[in-house]
N, C-alpha and C positions, 0 to 999 in steps of 0.2 A: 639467241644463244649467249651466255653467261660467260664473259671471256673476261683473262684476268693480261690485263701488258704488264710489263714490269720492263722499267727504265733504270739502265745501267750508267749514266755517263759518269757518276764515281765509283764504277767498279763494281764488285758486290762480292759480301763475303754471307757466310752462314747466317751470324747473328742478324744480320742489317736486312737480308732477305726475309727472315720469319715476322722480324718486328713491326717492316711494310704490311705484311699479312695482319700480322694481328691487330694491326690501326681499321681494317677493315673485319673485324668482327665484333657482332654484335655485345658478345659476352665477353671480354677480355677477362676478366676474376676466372671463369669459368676454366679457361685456356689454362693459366697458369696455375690453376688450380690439380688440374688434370697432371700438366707435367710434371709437377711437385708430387704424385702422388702414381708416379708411371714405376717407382722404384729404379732408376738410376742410381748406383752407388756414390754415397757421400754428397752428392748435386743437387744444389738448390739453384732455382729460376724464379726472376722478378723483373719488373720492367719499371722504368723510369722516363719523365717528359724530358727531354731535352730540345734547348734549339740551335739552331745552326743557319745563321748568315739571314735571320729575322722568322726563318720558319721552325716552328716548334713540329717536334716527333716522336717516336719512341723507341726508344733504347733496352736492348732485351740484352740482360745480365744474366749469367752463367758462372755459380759460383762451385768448384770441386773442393774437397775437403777445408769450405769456407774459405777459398782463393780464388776472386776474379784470373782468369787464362790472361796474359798479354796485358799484365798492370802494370810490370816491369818497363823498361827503356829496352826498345829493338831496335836496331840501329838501323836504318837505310841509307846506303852510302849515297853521294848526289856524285856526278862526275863531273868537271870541269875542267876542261883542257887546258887551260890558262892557269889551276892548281887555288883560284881562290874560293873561298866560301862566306860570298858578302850575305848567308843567310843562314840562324842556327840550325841545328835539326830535331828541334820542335816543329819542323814542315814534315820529319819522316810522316808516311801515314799509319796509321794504325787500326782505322777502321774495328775495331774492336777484334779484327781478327787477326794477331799477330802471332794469338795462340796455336792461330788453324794451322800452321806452320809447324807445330811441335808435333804433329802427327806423325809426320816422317821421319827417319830415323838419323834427321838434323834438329839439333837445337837451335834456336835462333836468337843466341845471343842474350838473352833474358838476364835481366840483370839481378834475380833472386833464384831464386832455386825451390822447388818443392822435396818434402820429403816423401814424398809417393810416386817416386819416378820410377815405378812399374813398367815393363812392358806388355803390349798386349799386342796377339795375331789377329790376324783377319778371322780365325775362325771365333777368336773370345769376343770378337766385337758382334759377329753373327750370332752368338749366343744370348751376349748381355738383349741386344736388339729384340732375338727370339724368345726370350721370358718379358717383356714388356708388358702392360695391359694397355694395348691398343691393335686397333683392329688389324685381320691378314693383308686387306691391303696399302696401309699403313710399312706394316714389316718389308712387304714385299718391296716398297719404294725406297725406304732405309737404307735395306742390304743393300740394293742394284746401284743407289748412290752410293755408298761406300767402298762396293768392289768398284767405281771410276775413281776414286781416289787410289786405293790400292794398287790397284793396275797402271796408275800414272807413275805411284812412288815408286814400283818394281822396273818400270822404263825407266823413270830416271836414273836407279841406284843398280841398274844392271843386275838383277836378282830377279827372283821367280815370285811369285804375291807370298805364295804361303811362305817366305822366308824375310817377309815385310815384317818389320815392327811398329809399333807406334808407342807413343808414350802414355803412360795410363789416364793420365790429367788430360790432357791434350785430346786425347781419343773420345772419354766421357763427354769433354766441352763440345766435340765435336758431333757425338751422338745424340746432344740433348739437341743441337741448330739444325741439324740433318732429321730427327726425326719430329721435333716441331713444327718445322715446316712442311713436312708430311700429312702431319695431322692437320694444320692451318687451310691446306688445301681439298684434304676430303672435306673438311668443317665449311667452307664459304662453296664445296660445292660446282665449281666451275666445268665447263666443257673445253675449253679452248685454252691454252697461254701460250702468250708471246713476249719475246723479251727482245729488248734493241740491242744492235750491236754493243760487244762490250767494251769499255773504257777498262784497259789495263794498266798503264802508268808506262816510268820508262827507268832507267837508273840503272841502280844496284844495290843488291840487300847482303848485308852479313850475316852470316851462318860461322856456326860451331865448325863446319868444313869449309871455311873461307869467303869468297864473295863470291855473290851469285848473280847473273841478270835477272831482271826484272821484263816478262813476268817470268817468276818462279820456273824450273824445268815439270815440276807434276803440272802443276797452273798451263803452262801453253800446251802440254800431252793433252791434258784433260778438253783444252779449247779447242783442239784443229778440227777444222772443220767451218767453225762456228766464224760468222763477220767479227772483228776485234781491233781498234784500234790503238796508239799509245794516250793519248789526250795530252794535255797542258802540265797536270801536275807531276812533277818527279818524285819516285815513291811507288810503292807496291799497292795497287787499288784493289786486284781479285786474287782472292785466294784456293786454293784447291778447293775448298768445301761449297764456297760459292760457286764456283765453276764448275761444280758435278752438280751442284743442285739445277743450274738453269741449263745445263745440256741432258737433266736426266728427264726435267719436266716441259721445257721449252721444244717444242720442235719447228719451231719457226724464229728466225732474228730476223727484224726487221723496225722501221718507225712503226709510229700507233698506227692501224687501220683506223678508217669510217668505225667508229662508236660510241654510243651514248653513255656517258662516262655516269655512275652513281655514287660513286666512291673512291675517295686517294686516301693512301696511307701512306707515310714518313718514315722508314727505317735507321736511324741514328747509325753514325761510328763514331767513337770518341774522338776524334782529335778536329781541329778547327783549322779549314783553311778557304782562299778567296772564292773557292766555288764550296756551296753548302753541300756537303760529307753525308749522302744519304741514300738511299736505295728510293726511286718513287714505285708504286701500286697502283694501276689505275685498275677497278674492277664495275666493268660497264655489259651492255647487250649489244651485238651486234644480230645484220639481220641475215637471216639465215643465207643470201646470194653474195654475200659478201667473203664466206668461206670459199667460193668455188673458183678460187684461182689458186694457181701455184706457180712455179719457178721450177725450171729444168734448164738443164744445159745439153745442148747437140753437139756431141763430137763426132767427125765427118775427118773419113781419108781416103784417098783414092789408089786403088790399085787396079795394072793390069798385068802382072806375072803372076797372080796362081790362079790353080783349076777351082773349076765351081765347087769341089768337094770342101775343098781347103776353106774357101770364104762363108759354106755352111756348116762346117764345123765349128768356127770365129765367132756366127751369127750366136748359134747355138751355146757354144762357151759363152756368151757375153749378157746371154737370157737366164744362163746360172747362176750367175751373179749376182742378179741381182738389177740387171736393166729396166728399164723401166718400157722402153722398147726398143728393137732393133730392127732395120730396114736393108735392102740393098738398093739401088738404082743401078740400072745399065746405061752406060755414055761410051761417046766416041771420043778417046781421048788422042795423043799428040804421037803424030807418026799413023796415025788413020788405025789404031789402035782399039778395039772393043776394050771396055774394061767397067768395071765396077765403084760403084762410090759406098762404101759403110756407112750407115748413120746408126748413132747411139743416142738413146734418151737416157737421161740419170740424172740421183738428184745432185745441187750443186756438190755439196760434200763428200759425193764420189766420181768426182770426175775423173781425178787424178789417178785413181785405181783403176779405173777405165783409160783412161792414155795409155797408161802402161801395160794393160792386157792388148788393145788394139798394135800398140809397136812391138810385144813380144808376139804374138798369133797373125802378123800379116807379113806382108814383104814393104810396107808403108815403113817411111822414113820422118814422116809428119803426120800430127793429127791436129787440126781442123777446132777450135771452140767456140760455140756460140751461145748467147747466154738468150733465155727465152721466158717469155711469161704466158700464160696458155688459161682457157677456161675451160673448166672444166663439170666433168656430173658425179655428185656423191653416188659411189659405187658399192653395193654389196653382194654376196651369194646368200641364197635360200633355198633351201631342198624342199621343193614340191611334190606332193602322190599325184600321179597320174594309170593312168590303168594301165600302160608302159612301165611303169617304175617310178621308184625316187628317181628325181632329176635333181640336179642344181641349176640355178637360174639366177644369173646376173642382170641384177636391178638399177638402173643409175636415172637419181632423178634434180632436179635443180632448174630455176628460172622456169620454174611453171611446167618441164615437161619431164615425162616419165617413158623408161622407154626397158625392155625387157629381151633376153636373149637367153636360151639355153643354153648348156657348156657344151662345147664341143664334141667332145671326148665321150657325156653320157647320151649325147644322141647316138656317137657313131655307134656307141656300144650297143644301144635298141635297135637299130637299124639291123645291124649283125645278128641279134640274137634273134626277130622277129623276121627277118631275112625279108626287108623292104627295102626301100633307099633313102637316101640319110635325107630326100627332101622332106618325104613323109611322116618318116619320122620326125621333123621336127617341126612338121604344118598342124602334126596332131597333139605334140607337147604343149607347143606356144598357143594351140585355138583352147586346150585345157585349163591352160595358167589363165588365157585370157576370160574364163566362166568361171573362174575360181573364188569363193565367196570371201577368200585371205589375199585379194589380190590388192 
């Protein structure tokens, strides 16, 4: 399986994530050729070797109406409770992404000024994206990254999306890193990405509306969820666009798995400091049993004041949601008490919405976390003909075995209509699927 890691420990913004990618393609002329020619207003793309701390990489520039975004001086405040500063702030970071910040309807301190300070909505940027020449699911990736941005600025600036702005220059810059990377990705092809937990920074940034922590208020909206630590340097490391991009494509954080690594690419940020300023790309195979684990978390509470009704209504709400599974066990609990234990399966990033369903829907005053690692069988549905009917039939196979079940729901319903019993009906599904020449 063709999986792509992407290591975070300086952060990661737009630009630094596509340029990792594009050290990993075959045709790079090709790439930039393409984006130069996607029609983005005003926006020319080039890329340049840079190195950083003895490793050489590449550095993807994004020029709007012939103005590198974030060439200016952005200030990053450093705090020091003691009030000294035995260090310039040629340390702020800048990561080439100081622009991505001008998306939201803060400016951040830029020490020049363009004359195209247009603004643009959420729906002008769906547009520009949607006249593109590049393929629908390209577009599709774009938007859905963009509305996680939007939807973070509208959280933090307390407003509804469509009443979000962004700046015109800032937006473009941001449209061309957001959809390059887009294309980077159908382009090398991959099935799998994984990205490690992210290095955010720690401080304080100035903005046109004052000082801000670090990371950023869209920047930590857009991460929760996600593992993210502060790391060593002080400074802004992720930015909103990097931050949508690896929660839009990543569904795993974690270190590198077991794989056989064929390729690293270098993603630059402009500025220099004691750890080398770069996005890494590892893009390698792994083997197909090595997917079939995952991570869940059990939350567990015990109740014995309500009726059975109540705790399978609980069960039931908590399967809506979005569970992954939900159990009861009967114990004897204290005061020689029958009573019930919940158990919930979810994944780690909804535990917390799980807590909070479990104490608002029980008489429980605690709930129970445990964190879990499980193995598991790659699962699908497939609708079989059988002289019963279409069925659906749940397949799940991995480490050598294969193993097959009809859905529930369309046995009972043959059983019912054929007016036999749900055994039969599904001894004559599953001996069907088992002669089936698509099996």
């Amino acid at each position: 399986m063709k999986t792509l890691f992407i290591e975070c420990k300086m952060g990661a913004a737009g630009d630094m994530l596509s340029a990792a990618l594009l050290e990993l393609c075959e045709d790079k002329e090709a790439f930039l050729s393409k984006m130069n020619s996607l029609g983005l207003p005003a926006t020319h793309i080039y890329s340049k070797s840079e190195e950083k701390c003895g490793i050489v990489g590449t550095r993807l520039v994004v020029e709007v109406h012939g103005e590198e975004e974030g060439s200016g001086d952005h200030n990053n405040l450093h705090h020091h409770e003691n009030g000294d500063h035995d260090h310039d702030h040629e340390h702020d970071h800048d990561h080439d992404h100081d622009h991505e910040h001008e998306q939201s309807d803060h400016e951040h301190g830029h020490g020049h000024h363009h004359d195209h300070e247009r603004q643009a909505a959420l729906h002008d940027i769906e547009s520009v994206i949607g006249g593109l020449s590049v393929s629908e699911g390209v577009k599709e990736n774009a938007i859905a990254v963009y509305h996680l941005i939007a939807q973070a600025e509208s959280n933090a600036h307390g407003k509804p999306v469509d009443l979000v702005h962004f700046h015109e220059v800032g937006a473009l810059d941001a449209v061309a890193d957001i959809v390059g990377f887009c294309i980077l990705v159908e382009t090398l092809g991959v099935h799998r990405i994984i990205a490690s937990p992210v290095a955010v920074g720690y401080g304080q940034v100035r903005t046109s509306h004052g000082i801000l922590p670090v990371p950023a208020p869209a920047t930590a909206h857009i991460l929760l969820g996600v593992p993210t630590y502060a790391g060593k340097i002080e400074g802004e490391l992720c930015t909103p666009t990097g931050a949508a991009l690896l929660r839009h494509f990543s569904k795993e954080f974690m270190n590198m798995p077991p794989m056989v690594i064929r390729k690293i690419g270098y993603g630059m940020g402009k500025k220099n400091f004691v750890a080398a300023n770069c996005v890494r790309a590892f893009l390698g195979d792994q083997e197909e049993e090595t997917t079939l684990q995952d991570k869940v978390v059990e939350l567990r509470c015990n109740i014995d004041d309500m009726t059975p009704e109540a705790v399978g209504y609980t069960t039931h709400l908590l399967m809506l949601n979005g569970a992954k599974d939900v159990y009861v066990e009967t114990v004897l609990m204290k005061k020689n008490r029958p009573g019930f234990i919940i158990v919930c399966l979810c994944a780690e990033e909804q535990a917390d919405k799980f807590a909070v369903l479990l104490l608002k829907h029980t008489t429980t005053i605690g709930v129970r976390k445990y964190h879990c690692e499980r193995y598991i069988l790659e699962r699908n549905t497939v609708e079989i003909e059988t002289t019963l009917g279409i069925i659906r039939t749940k397949i799940s196979t991995g480490y050598g075995i294969t193993k097959s079940k009809p859905e529930f729901d369309d046995v009972a319903k043959i059983a019912s209509e054929y007016d036999i019993s749900y055994e039969r009906a599904e001894k004559t599904i599953t001996a069907e699927y088992e002669m089936s020449p698509d099996k």
